[in-house]
C-alpha positions in Angstrom: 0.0 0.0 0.0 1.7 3.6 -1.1 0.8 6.1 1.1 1.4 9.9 -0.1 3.8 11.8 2.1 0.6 14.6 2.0 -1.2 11.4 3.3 0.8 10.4 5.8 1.4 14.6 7.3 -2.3 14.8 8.2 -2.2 11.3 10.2 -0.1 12.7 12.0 -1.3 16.1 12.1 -4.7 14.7 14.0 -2.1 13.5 16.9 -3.1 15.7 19.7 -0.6 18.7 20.0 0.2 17.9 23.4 1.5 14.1 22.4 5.6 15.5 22.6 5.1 17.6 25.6 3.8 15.0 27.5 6.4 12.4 26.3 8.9 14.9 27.6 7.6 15.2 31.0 6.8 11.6 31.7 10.6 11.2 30.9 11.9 13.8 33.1 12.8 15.9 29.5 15.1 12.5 28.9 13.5 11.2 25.4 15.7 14.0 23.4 18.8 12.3 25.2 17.4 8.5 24.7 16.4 9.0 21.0 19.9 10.1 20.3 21.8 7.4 22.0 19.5 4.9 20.2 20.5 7.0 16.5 24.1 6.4 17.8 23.4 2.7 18.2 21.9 2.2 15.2 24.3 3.8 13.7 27.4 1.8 14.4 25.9 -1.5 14.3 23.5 -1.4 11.0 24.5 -1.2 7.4 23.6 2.3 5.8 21.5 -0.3 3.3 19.9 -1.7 6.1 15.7 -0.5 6.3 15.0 0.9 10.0 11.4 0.0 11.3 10.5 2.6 13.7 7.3 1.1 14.9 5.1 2.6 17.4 6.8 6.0 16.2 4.3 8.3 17.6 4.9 11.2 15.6 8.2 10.0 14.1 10.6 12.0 15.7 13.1 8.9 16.0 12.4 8.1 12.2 13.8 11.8 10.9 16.1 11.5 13.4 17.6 8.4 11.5 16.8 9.8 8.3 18.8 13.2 8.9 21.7 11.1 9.6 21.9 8.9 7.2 21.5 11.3 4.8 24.3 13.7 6.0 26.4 10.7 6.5 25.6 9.4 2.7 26.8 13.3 1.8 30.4 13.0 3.4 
């Protein structure tokens, strides 16, 4: 099933507002921290061909996250 990426903003867009502002405080303002580490991870010990399933993303902050890096990584 192909999903538009217009599509796929306004899923997202109905997530309440509120969804990242309550992640941060149930994690003490730690999930910025622990999403980085876990880019890190990924990082060293996956392929750059490898596919990345970021399930249960909320709103996908972890899945740009990766994205953003492998891309400037595939630039140097």
């Amino acid at each position: 099933m192909e999903v538009s990426e217009e599509e796929l903003r306004e899923v997202y867009e109905r997530l309440p507002p509120s969804y990242d502002r309550v992640n941060a405080h149930l994690s003490f303002w730690n999930d910025v921290r622990w999403r980085l580490q876990l880019v890190k991870v990924i990082e060293e010990g996956l392929d750059q061909n490898k596919v990345v399933l970021d399930a249960g993303s909320g709103r996908g902050e972890l899945s740009f996250l990766i994205a953003r890096r492998r891309k400037d990584h595939n630039r140097s």
